[in-house]
N, C-alpha and C positions, 0 to 999 in steps of 0.2 A: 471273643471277649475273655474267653477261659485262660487260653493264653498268654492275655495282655496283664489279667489278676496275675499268674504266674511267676510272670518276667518280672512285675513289680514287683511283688513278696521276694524272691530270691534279690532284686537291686538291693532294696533298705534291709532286710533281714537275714543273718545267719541262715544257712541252708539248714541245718539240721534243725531252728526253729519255724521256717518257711514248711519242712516238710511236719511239723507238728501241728500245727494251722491248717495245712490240708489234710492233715486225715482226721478231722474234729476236736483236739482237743484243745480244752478251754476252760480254765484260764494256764496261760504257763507261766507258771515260778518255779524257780529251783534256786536250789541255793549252793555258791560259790564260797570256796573260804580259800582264804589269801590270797586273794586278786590283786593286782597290784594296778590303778590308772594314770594314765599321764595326759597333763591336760598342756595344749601348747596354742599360744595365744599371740602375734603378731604386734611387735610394740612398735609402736606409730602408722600400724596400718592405715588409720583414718587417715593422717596428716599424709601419707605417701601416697594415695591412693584419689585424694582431693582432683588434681585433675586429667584423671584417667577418664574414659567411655565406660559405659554398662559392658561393652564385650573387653574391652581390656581390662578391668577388673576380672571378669568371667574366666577369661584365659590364663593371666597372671596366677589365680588362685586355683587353679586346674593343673598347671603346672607343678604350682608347691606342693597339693594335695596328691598327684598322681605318685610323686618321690615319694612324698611321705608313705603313701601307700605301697610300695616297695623296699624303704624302710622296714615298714613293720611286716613283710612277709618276710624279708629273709631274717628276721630275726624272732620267727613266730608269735606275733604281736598280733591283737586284732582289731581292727579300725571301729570306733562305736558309733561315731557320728561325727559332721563337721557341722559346725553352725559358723556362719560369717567367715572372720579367718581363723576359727577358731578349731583343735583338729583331736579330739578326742579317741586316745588309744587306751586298751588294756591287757594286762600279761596276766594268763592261768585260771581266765576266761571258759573260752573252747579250748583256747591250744596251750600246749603246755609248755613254755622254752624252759632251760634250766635255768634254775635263778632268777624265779621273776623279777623280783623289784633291782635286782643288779643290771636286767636287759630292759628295763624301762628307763633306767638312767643313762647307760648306754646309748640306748635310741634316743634321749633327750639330747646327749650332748652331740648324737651325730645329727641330728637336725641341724645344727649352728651351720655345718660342712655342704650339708643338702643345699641350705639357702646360699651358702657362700657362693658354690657351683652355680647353683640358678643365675645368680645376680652378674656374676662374670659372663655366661654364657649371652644376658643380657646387654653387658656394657658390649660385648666383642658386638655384640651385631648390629646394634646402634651406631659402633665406632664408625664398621661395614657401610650403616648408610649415609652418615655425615660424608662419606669421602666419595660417593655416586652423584 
């Protein structure tokens, strides 16, 4: 069971805040200056997603989020949450890139390029089954 608290604390949380959690302390605030967030939101997701399954949604957004989350490692970013298709990142956080609010626009505008890819990789393999 100890284990299981573990692996979840380290899923949702910062490691270096997962290991502040476990050795007792409580409450944790600190404070950040010049963070920079970028908040990135799916326009028409509802309308495009209308008649997909619960696991093709699941997948679909598993896909975009897993880029995205290679996205913002290589360009030292940290992921803060996703909610819906909604995919909340921030720079100067934990990690420090140079130029935060420069590598947050950066990353904003290489998302356009992520989904571009996704969505080709998608049309080729549809193409693939129309023609079987």
């Amino acid at each position: 069971a100890m284990l299981k608290a573990e692996k979840l604390l380290s899923n949702i949380l910062p490691s270096s805040i997962a290991a502040r959690l476990k050795a007792g302390e409580s409450p944790i605030g600190d404070l950040h200056k010049h963070v920079t967030i970028m908040f990135t939101d799916i326009v028409g997701f509802t309308h495009m997603t209308r008649g997909m399954s619960a696991s093709e949604l699941v997948i679909m957004l598993d896909s975009v989020f897993c880029a995205f989350d290679k996205l913002a490692d290589r360009r030292q970013l940290e992921k803060i949450k996703t909610v819906g298709d909604c995919y909340i990142l921030a720079a100067n956080l934990l990690r420090h890139p140079p130029r935060p609010p420069v590598t947050c626009v950066e990353a904003a505008l290489e998302t356009f390029k992520v989904l571009e890819d996704i969505n080709k990789k998608e049309a080729a393999k549809k193409k693939g089954e129309d023609h079987e």
